[in-house]
N, C-alpha and C positions, 0 to 999 in steps of 0.2 A: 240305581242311585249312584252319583257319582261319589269321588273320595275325597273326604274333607281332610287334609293333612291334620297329624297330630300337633300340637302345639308345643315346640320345643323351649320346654319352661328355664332351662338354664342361661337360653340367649332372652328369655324375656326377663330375667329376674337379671339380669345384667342392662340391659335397657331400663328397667323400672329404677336399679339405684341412681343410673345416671343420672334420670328425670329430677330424680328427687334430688338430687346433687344440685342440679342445675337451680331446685328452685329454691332450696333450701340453704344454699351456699353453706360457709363454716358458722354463722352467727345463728339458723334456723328462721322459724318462722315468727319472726319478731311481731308481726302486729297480733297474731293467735299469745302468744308466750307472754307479754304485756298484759291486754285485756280479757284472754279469759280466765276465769278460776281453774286452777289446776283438777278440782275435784267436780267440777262444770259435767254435766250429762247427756246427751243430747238423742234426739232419734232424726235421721236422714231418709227420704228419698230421691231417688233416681228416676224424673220424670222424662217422658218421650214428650216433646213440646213440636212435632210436625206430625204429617199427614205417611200413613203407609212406610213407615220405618221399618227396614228388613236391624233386625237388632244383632249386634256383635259386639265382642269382647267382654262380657260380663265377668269370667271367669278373671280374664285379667285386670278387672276394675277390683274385685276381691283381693286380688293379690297386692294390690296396690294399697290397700285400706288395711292391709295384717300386715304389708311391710313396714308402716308406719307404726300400730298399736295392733300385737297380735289377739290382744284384748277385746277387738271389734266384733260384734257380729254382726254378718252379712248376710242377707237371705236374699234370694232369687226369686223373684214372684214373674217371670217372663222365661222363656228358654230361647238359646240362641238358635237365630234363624225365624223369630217369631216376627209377624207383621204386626207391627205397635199401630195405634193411631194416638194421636195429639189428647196429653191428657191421664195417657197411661204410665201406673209407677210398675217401673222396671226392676226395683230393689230396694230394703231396708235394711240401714244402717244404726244400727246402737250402739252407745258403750261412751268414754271419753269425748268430751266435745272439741279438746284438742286435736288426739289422731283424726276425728271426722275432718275439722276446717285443714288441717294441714295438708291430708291425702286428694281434698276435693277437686283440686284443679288436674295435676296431675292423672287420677283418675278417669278425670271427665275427658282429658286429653285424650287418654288411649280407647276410649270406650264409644268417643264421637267420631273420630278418624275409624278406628274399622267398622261402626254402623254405617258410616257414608259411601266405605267401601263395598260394601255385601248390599246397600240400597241401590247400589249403581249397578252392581252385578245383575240382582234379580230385574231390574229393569232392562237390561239386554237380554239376558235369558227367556223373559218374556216374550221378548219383540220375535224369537226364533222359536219359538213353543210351535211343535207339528211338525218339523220342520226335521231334516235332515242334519241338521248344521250346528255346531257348540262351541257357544261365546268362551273363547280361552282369553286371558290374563297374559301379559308381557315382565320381562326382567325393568322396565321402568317403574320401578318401586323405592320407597324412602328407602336411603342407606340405612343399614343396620333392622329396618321392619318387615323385611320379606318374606320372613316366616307367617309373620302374622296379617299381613296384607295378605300376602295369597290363602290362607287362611277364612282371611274374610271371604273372599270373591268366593269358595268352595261354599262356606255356610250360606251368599244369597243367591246361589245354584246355577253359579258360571263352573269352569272348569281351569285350572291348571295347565298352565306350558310348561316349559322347561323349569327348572327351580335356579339353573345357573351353568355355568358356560360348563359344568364338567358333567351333563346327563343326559346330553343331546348334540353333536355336531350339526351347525348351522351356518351353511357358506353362506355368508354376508355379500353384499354389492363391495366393502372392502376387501373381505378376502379374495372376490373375483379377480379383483383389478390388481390384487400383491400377486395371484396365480396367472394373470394374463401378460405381465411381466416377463415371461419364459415363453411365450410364444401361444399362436393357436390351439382352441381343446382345452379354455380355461378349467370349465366346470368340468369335466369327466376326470380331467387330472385332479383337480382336486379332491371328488367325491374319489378317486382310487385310493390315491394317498391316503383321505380321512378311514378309507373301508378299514384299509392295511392295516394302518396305527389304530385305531378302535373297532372292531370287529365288533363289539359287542351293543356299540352302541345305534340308535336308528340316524339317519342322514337328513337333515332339509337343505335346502337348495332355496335361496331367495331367488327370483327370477323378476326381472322389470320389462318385460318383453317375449312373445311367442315365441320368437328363435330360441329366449331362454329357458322357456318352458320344457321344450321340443329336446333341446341337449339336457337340463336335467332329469326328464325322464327316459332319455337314452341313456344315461350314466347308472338308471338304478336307483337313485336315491327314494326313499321313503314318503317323504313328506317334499312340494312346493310351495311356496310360501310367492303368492302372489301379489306384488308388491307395489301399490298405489296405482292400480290397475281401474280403470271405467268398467261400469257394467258389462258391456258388448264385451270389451277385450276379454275378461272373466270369463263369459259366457263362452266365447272362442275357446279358451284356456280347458273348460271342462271337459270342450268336445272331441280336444288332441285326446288328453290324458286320457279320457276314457273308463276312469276308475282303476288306471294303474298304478295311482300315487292317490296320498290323501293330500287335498289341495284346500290350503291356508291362505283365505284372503287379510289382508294389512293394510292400513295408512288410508287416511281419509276414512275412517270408521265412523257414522254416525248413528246416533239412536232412531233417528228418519230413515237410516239407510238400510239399517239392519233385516227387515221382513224383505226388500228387495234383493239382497242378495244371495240369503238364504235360499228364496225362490229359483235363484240358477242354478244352486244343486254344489256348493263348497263343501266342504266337508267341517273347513273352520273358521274362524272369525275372529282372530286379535284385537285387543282393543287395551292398549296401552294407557288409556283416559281410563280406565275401571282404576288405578293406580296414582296416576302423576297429576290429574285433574279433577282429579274428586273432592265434591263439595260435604266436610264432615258435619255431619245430625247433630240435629238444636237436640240437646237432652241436658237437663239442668238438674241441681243438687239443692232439693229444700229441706231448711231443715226447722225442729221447733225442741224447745228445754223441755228436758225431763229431768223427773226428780231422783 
């Protein structure tokens, strides 16, 4: 079983005031604040309203619902990482029918963005099922959500890259070209350098070409990252390295693509779309008066 990072609640409870900052400006929730009764009661669910829902963030739809009225209670009738279908209540909400309307957008906001995220996931993860090969997640993530994005993509059973530029060295096609600026022997100079100054940590090598395959795994580096490469070239690419780097295929990643290149025998598969183009889950907030 892969590792679903922990969810580091002090950067989320700093993101959840924002939200609510954002929606709540300094006058509050003026049309809730008006029309409902202060002493108003309500009971809420959290419906799955699509097909095959990989379900995420509940825990931070809770947090969102007791940031506003700690008075709330929230029960979880789904577990994260569960396959909803259309139709399914994913949680009940009671208490205040103000904190419910207040907290609902905002809630649903973070709750439908990482279920879209871990549905996208499992739907790669799929496409590679048997398969040597594991769909990793890229640093193209919302600013400030990266914990909980990557987060998602572990619960719909992709796997984790790097977390961020300080936990992995990863010579870039820019950093080639700042180190080819001194002359021939970009990449080995660079992968030295990187060894020197971080010893501790593992080396990828982007590579856009055989030649550059050939010098990153002459240099040593750990990980290639093959970089908007065609099938064939890939397939080429496998048959240098040999198994003496683990080889990250990138760029042009598609859910059609996925079972074919698995099949050449990569060891990984990026896909920055799990992140920057994901489409977030129809899941809605009904709610009905209680006494």
């Amino acid at each position: 079983m892969h590792k679903i990072p922990d969810i580091d609640w002090k950067r989320v409870d700093t993101l959840i005031d924002l939200a609510l900052k954002e929606d709540l400006g300094d006058a509050g929730d003026v049309t809730t604040l008006s029309v409902v009764p202060e002493a108003a009661r309500c009971r809420a669910i959290l419906l799955c309203k699509e097909p095959d829902m990989v379900l995420c963030g509940l825990p931070v739809a809770e947090r969102v619902f007791r940031r506003v009225d700690p008075a709330l209670e929230f029960t979880s009738l789904k577990r994260e990482g569960d396959i909803c279908q259309k139709g399914d209540v994913l949680a009940e909400i009671s208490g205040g029918a103000r904190g419910v309307l207040t907290a609902e957008r905002t809630a649903l906001n973070f709750i439908q963005r990482l279920s879209g995220v871990a549905t996208a996931a499992r739907r790669c993860a799929d496409a590679v099922a048997g398969s040597r090969t594991v769909v990793l997640d890229t640093r193209k993530t919302t600013p400030g959500f990266r914990n909980l994005e990557k987060y998602a993509v572990a619960v719909g059973g992709a796997e984790n890259h790097r977390i961020g530029l300080y936990d992995r060295v990863m010579i870039k096609d820019n950093h080639r070209e700042m180190a080819a600026m001194e002359g021939d022997g970009a990449i080995p100079r660079a992968v030295e350098r990187a060894r020197r100054a971080y010893p501790q940590l593992e080396i990828e090598v982007e590579a856009d070409t055989l030649d550059e395959v050939r010098a990153a795994l002459a240099s040593g580096a750990e990980h290639i990252m093959l970089d908007n490469m065609d099938d064939d070239t890939m397939r080429e690419a496998v048959g240098i390295v040999a198994g003496r780097a683990k080889l990250e295929a990138s760029g042009g990643i598609t859910l059609e693509r996925l079972h074919r290149i698995a099949a050449i025998g990569v060891d990984y598969v990026s896909i920055g779309a799990l992140t920057h183009s994901v489409k977030s889950a129809d899941i809605s907030l009904d709610i009905e008066v209680t006494k």
